[in-house]
C-alpha positions as CSV (number, residue, x, y, z in Angstrom):
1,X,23.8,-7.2,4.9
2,X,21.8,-9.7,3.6
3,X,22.8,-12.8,1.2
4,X,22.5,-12.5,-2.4
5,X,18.8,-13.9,-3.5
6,X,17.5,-13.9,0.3
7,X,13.7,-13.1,0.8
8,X,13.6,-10.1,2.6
9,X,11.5,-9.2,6.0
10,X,7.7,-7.7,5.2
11,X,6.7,-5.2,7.5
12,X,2.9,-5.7,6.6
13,X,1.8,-3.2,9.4
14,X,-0.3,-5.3,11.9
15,X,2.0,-8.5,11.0
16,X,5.8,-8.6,11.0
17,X,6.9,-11.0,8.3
18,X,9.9,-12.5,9.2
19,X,12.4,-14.4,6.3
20,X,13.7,-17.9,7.2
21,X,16.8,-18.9,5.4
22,X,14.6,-22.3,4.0
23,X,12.4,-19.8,2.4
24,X,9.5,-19.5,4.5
25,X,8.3,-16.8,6.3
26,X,7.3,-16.3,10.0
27,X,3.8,-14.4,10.5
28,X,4.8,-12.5,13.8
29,X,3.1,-10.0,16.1
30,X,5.5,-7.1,15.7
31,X,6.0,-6.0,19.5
32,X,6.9,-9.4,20.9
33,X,7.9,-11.3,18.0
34,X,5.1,-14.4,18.9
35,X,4.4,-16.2,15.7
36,X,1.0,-16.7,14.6
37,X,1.6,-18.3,11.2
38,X,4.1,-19.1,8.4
39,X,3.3,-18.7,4.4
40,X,5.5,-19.9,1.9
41,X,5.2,-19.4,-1.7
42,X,6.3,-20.8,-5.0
43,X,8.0,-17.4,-6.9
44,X,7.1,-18.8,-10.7
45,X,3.4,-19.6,-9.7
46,X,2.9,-17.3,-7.1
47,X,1.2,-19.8,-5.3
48,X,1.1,-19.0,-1.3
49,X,0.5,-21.7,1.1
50,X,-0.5,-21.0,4.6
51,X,-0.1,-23.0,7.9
52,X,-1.4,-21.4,11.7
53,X,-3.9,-19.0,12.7
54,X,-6.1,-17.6,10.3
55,X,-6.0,-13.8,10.1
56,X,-2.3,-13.6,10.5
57,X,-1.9,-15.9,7.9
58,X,-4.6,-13.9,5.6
59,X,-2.3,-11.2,6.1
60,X,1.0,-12.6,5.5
61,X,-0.2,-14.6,2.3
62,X,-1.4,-11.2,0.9
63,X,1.7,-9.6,1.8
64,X,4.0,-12.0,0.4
65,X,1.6,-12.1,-2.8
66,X,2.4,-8.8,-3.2
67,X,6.2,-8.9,-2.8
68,X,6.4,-11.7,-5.4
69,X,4.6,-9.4,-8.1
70,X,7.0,-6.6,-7.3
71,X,9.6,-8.6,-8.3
72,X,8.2,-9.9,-11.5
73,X,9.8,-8.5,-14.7
């Protein structure tokens, strides 16, 4: 079970999106678990930042982008 106010996995299909308790995520292939690039994002901005390779980082900022509107009121 996870902790109360934890940012949850993202399957984002080709990338695995994988929470780190100091609120990053990891951008991981999904099979192996090799990570390709982390995003982080500021939840009252919705800002994404992006460090590591490129397309897997494309991908996880979008995905993360839309997990933070979801969660908007």
């Amino acid at each position: 079970m996870s902790r109360p106010g934890a940012l949850p996995d993202i399957n984002a299909g080709t990338w695995y999106l994988r929470a780190r308790p100091d609120g990053w995520w990891d951008v991981c292939e999904p099979t192996t678990g090799e990570r390709f690039a982390e995003v982080t994002a500021d939840p009252v901005t919705c800002e994404v930042t992006v460090h590591g390779e490129t397309a897997a980082g494309a991908a996880g900022a979008d995905a993360v982008r839309r997990f933070l509107l979801q969660r908007v009121p």
